[in-house]
FIVEXGU-911192 format. One record per residue (C-alpha): y, x, z; residue number from 1; residue in three letters. Coordinates in pm, whole numbers, plus 50000, padded with zeros to 5 digits. Each point is the difference from the previous one (the first is absolute). Layout:
   north    east      up   num   residu
       Y       X       Z   NUM      ALA
...
REM end
This chain:
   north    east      up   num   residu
   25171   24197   28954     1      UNK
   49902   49704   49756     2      UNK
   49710   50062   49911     3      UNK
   49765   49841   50254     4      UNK
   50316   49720   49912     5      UNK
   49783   49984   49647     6      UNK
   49744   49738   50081     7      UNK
   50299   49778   50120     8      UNK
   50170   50039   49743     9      UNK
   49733   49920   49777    10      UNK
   49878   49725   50215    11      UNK
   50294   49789   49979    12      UNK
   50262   50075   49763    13      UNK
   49784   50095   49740    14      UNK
   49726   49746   50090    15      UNK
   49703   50195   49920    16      UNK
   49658   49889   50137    17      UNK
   49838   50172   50323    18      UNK
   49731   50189   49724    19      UNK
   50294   50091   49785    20      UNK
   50210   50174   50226    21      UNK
   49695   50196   50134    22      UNK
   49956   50112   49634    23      UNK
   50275   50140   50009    24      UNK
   50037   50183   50318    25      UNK
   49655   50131   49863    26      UNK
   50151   50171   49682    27      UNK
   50231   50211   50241    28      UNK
   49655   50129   50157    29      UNK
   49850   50059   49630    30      UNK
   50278   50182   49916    31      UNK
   49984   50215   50302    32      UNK
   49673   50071   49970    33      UNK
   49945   50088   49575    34      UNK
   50336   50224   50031    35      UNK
   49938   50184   50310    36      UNK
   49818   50267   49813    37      UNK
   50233   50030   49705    38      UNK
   50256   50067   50219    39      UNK
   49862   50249   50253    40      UNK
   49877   50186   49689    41      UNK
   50327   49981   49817    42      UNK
   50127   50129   50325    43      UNK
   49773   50301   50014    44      UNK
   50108   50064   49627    45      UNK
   50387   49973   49982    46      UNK
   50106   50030   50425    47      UNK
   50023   49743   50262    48      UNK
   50376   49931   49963    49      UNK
   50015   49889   49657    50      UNK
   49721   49761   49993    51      UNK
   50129   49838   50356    52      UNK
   50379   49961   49819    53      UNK
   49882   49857   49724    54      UNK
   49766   49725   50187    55      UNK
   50270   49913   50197    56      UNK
   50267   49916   49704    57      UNK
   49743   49807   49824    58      UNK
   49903   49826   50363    59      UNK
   50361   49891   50025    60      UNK
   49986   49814   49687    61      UNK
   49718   49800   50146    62      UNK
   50191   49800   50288    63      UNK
   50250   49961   49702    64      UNK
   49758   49791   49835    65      UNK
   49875   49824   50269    66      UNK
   50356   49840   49980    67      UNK
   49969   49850   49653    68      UNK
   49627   49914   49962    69      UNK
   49943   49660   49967    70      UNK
   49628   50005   49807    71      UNK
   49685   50091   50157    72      UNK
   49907   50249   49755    73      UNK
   50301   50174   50064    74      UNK
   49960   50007   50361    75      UNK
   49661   50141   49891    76      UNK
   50118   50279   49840    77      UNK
   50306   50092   50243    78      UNK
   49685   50001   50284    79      UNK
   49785   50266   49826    80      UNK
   50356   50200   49882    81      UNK
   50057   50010   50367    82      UNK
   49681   50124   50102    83      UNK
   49958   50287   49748    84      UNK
   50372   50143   50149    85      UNK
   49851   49936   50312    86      UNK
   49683   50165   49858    87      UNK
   50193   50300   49908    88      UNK
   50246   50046   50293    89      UNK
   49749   50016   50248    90      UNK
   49756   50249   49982    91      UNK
   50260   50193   49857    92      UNK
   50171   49988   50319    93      UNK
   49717   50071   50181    94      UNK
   49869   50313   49779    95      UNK
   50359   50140   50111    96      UNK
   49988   49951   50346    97      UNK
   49675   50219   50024    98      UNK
   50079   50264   49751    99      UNK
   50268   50068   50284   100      UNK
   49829   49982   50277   101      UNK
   49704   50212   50148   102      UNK
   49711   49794   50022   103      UNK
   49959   49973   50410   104      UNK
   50337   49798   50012   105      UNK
   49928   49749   49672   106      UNK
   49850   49716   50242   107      UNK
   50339   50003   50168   108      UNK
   50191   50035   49671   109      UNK
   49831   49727   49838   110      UNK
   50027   49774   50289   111      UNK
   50398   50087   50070   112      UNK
   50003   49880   49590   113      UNK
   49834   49666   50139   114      UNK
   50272   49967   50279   115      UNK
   50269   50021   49769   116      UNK
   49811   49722   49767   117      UNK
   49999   49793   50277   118      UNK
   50337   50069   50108   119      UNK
   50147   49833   49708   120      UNK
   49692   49685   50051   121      UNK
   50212   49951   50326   122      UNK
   50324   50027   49828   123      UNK
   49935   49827   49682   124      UNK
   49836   49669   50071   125      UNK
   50276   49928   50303   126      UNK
   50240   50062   49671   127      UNK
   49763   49850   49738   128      UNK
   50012   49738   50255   129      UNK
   50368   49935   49981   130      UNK
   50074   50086   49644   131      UNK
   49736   49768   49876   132      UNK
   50113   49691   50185   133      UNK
   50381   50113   49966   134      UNK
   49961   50076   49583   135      UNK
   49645   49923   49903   136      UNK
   49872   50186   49725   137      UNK
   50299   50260   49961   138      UNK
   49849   50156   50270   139      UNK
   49804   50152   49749   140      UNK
   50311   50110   49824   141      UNK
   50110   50240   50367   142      UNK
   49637   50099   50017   143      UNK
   50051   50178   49680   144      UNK
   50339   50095   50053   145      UNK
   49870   50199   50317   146      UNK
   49720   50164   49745   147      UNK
   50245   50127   49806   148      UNK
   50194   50178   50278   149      UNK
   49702   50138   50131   150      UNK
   49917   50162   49685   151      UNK
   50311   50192   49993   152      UNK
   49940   50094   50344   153      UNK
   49663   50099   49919   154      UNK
   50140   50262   49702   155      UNK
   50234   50109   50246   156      UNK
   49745   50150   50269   157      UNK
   49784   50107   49734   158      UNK
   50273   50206   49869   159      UNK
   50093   50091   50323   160      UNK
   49642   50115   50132   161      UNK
   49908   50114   49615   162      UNK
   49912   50349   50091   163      UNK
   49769   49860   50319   164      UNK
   49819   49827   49717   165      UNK
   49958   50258   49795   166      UNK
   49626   50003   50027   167      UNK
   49965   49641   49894   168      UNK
   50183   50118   49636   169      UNK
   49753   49917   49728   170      UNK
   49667   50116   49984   171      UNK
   49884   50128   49598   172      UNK
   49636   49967   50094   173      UNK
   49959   49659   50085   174      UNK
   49811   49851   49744   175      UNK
   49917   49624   49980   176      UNK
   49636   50043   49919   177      UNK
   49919   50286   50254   178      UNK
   50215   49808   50241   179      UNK
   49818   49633   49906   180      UNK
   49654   50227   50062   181      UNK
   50074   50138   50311   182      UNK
   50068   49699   50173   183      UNK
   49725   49782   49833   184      UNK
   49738   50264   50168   185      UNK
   50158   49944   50327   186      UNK
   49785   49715   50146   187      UNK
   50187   50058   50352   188      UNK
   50265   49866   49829   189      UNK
   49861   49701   49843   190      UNK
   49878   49899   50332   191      UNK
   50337   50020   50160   192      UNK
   50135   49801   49690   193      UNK
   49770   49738   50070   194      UNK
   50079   49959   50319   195      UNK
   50341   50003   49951   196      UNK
   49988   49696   49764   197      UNK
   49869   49817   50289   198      UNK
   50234   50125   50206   199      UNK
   50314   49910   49793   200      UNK
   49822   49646   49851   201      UNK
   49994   49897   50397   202      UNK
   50302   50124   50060   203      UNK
   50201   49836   49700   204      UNK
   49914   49682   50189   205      UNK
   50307   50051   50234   206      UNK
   50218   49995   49697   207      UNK
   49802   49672   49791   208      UNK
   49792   49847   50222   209      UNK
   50164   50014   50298   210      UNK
   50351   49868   49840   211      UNK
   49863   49731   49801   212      UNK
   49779   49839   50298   213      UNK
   50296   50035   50251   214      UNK
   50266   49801   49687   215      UNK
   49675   49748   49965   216      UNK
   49907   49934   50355   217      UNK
   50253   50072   50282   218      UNK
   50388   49864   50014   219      UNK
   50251   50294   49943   220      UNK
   49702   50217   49853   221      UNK
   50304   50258   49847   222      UNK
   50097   50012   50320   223      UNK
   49666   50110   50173   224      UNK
   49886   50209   49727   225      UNK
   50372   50238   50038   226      UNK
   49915   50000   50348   227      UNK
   49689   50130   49935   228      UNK
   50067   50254   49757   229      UNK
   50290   50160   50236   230      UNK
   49762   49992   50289   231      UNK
   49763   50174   49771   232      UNK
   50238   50279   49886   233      UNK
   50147   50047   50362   234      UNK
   49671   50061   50124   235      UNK
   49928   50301   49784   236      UNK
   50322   50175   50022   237      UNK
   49924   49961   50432   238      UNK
   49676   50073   49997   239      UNK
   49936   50204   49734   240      UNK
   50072   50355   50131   241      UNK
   49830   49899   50304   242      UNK
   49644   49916   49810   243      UNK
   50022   50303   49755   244      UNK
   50017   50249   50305   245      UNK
   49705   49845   50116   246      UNK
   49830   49955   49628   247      UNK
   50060   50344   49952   248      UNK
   49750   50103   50271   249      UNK
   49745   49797   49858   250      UNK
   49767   49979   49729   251      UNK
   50118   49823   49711   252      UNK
   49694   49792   49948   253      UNK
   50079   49949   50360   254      UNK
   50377   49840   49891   255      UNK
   49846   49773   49717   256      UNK
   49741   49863   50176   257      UNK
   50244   49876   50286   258      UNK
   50215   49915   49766   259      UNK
   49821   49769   49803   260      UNK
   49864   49822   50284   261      UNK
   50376   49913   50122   262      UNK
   50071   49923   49649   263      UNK
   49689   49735   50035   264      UNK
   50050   49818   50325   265      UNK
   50358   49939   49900   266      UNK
   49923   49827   49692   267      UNK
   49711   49814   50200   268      UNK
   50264   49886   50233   269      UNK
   50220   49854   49725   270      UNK
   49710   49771   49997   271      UNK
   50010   49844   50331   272      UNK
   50292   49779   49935   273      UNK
   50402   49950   49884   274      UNK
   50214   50086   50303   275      UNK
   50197   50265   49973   276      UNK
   49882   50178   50315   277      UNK
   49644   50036   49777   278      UNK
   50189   50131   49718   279      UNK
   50162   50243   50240   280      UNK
   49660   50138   50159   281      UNK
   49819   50011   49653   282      UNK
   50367   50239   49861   283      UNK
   49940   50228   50315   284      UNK
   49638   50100   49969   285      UNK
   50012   50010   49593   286      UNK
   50342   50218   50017   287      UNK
   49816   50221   50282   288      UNK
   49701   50068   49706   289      UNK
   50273   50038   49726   290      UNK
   50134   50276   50187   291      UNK
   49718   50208   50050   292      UNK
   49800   49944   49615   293      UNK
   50328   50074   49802   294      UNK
   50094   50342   50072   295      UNK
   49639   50077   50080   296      UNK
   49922   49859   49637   297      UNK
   50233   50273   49858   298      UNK
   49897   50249   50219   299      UNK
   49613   50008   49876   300      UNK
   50120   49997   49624   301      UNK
   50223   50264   50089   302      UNK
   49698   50188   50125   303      UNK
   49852   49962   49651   304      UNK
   50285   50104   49774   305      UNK
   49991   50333   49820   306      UNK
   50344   50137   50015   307      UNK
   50068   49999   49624   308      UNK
   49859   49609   50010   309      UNK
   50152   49864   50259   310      UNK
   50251   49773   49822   311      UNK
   49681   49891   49815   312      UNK
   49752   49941   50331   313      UNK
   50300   49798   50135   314      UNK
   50012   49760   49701   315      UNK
   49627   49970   49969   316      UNK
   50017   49909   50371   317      UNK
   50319   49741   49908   318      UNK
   49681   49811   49747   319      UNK
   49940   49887   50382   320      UNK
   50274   49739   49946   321      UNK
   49827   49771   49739   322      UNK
   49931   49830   50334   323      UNK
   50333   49923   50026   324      UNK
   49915   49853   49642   325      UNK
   49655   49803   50096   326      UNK
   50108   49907   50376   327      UNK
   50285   49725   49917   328      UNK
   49744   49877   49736   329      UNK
   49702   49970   50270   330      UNK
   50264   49860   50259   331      UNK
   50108   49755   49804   332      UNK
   49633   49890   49851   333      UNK
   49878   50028   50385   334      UNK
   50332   49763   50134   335      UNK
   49914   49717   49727   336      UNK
   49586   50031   50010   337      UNK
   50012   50006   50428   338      UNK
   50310   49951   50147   339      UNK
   50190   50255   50204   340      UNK
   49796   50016   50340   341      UNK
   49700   50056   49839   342      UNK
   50178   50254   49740   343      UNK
   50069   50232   50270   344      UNK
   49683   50020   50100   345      UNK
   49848   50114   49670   346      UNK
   50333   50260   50008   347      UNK
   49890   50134   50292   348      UNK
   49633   50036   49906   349      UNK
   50100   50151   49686   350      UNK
   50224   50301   50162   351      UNK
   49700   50091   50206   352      UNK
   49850   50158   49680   353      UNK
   50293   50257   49986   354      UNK
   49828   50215   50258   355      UNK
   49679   50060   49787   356      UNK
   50154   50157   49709   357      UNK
   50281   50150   50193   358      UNK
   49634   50152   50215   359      UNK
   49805   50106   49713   360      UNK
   50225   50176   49802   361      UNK
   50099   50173   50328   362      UNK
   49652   50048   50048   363      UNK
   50013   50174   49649   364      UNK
   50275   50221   50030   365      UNK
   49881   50114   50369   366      UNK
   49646   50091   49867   367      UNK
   50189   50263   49753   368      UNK
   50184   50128   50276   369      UNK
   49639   50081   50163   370      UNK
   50022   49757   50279   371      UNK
   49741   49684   50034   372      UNK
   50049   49654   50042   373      UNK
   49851   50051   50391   374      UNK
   50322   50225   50063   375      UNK
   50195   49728   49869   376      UNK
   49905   49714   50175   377      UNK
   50001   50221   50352   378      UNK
   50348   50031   49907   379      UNK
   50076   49648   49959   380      UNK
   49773   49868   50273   381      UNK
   50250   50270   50168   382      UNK
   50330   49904   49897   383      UNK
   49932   49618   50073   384      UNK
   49881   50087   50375   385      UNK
   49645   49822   49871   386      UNK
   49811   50314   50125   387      UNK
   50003   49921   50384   388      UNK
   49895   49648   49890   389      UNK
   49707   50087   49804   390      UNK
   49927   50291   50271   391      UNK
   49975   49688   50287   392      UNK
   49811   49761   49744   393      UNK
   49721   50307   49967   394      UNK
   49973   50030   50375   395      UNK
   49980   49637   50066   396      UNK
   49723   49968   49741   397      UNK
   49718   50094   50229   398      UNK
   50136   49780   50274   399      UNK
   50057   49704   49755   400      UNK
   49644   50043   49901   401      UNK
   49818   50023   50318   402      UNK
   50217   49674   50061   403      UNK
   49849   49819   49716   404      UNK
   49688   50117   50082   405      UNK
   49975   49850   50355   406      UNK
   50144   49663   49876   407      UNK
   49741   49967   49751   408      UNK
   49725   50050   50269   409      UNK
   50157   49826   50286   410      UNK
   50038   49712   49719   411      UNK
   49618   50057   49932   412      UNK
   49881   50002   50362   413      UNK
   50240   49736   50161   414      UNK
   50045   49774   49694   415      UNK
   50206   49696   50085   416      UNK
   50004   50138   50352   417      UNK
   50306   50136   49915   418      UNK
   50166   49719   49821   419      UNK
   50299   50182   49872   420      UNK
   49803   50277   49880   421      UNK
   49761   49783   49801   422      UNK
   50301   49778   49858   423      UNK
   50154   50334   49904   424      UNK
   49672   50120   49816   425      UNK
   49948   49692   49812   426      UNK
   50356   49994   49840   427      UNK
   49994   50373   49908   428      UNK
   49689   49956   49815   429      UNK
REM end
């Protein structure tokens, strides 16, 4: 609700400069990223519901501070506090969700999870909206307030579905070194982390970059950006169930790939000017991608985790998020270096890259299963309908050749004869 409010804020009541505030919208993404382990791990170790209660009292006391910082250093700090509760919560959360539920029905778990997120995206910035022109920075103050209330409610359904949990309790065996070795063998994993820090360093752009250029260069940029942002989360929660009964047919390589090139174009289109109607088109595609690559995301770590690591897979997979940490720093280098049109470019060039790690450690973890990297790209040629294309490109390629073939000799018997044909030659060569 005030968060994406924080580079505002920043902007121009605490008067911070364009590379500070994306310093410390960074820290949040450090933090997410160097305690996502920790906290999955500490998960596995003492139960789900204790480490997600306790991340969520200490989160509260974040937004509290966001109310009385004045100092950049403190503003530091209160950014990487928030991001290590954020670090904590979240794979937490997620570990949970698939210890109870059978592993067919996780996609659709994790991406009901991702509704709900966005449920409150179209919620809170409408409310961000008016509590932050209405009372300014106390909105940080009822952000809080609301943390604390959903902790309590939080106790109360884990005390109320305790014995449905009962298989999350605490596991003795978990040890940190055994754990640490596991994962740090699992090069599946480290490709899908790698990815993911591409992923999330693009996609922190819609919180930094995108904010800061629309205060800097359009009239009524708050404006614009809440519109944005609520068109963003409305789009999920409508579309959403719609694209994960289709995703869920496909392959998941299948899902990222598409993804990621909707994620792409829409940044490129950012690029082609400042009217809102741009702005608009570039949302559409890149919310269209978002949809598909974040439940997909937790779906192929999910097919990864051991059972008695899984709150520890889930926080390796959160070290993902230190692109949340170097993507407002790159945005914000990129917006002062080139400008914004040509900044969206290099975005858009740059999330391209997510498919090759997502496709190699896919690659990886298919080859165990016994199945080669021809079986996977059938599939994919399959589920993106490029099979009948490349079918009718093979058929046409004797007829395209035999058509070369007599324009090269009719070009070598007639000459400038045939005028066209020889101006045609000439400029091809």
């Amino acid at each position: 609700m005030s968060l994406p409010f924080l580079v505002f804020y920043l902007t121009h009541f605490i008067h911070l400069t364009p590379m500070q505030v994306g310093t410390v919208m960074a820290m949040m993404g450090l933090g997410a990223a160097l305690g996502g382990f920790f906290g999955g791990y500490l998960s596995d170790l003492f139960g789900r519901g204790f480490i997600m209660t306790i991340s969520l009292f200490a989160w509260t006391f974040c937004f509290f501070g966001f109310l009385i910082a004045q100092d950049y250093m403190f503003f530091l700090i209160l950014s990487l506090a928030h991001g290590l509760c954020r670090a904590f919560f979240e794979p937490t959360s997620q570990a949970l969700m698939a210890d109870l539920t059978i592993p067919k029905k996780r996609l659709k778990v994790f991406s009901y999870r991702y509704t709900a997120i966005n449920i409150g995206m179209v919620i809170g910035p409408f409310l961000g909206t008016y509590l932050f022109q209405t009372i300014g920075a106390y909105t940080f103050v009822i952000t809080g307030l609301l943390f604390i209330v959903f902790s309590f409610m939080l106790i109360g359904y884990l005390a109320k579905y305790k014995r449905d949990i009962k298989h999350t309790r605490p596991a003795a065996n978990v040890q940190l070194s055994k754990c640490i070795h596991v994962i740090r063998k699992d090069h599946t994993l480290g490709y899908y982390i790698l990815g993911g820090m591409i992923f999330y360093g693009v996609y922190s752009q819609l919180e930094s970059s995108l904010p800061m250029f629309l205060t800097n260069e359009i009239e009524q940029g708050e404006e614009t950006y809440s519109l944005l942002l609520m068109m963003n989360a409305l789009m999920v929660i409508l579309f959403q169930p719609l694209i994960t009964n289709w995703a869920e047919k496909k392959n998941s390589l299948s899902n990222i790939i598409l993804g990621c090139l909707l994620f792409s174009v829409g940044y490129a289109i950012f690029s082609l000017g400042n009217q809102n109607l741009i702005f608009i088109s570039g949302t559409i595609l890149f919310t269209l991608g978002e949809i598909l690559i974040f439940p997909v995301s937790n779906q192929l770590v999910d097919q990864l985790a051991k059972d008695q690591y899984r709150g520890a897979y889930y926080g390796a997979a959160n070290f993902a998020q230190i692109g949340l940490s170097w993507g407002p720093l790159a945005g914000s280098w990129l917006y002062n270096q080139i400008g914004a049109p040509m900044m969206w470019v290099v975005i858009s060039l740059i999330a391209l890259h997510i498919i090759w790690f997502y496709a190699y450690g896919y690659q990886l973890y298919m080859k165990k299963q016994g199945i080669g990297a021809l079986s996977i790209l059938y599939q994919i040629f399959n589920d993106l309908k490029l099979i009948p294309i490349f079918k009718f490109t093979f058929k046409m390629i004797p007829l395209i050749s035999i058509l070369i073939g007599l324009l090269f000799w009719a070009n070598q018997q007639f000459g400038e004869k045939i005028s066209f044909l020889h101006h045609w030659m000439l400029s091809s060569m």
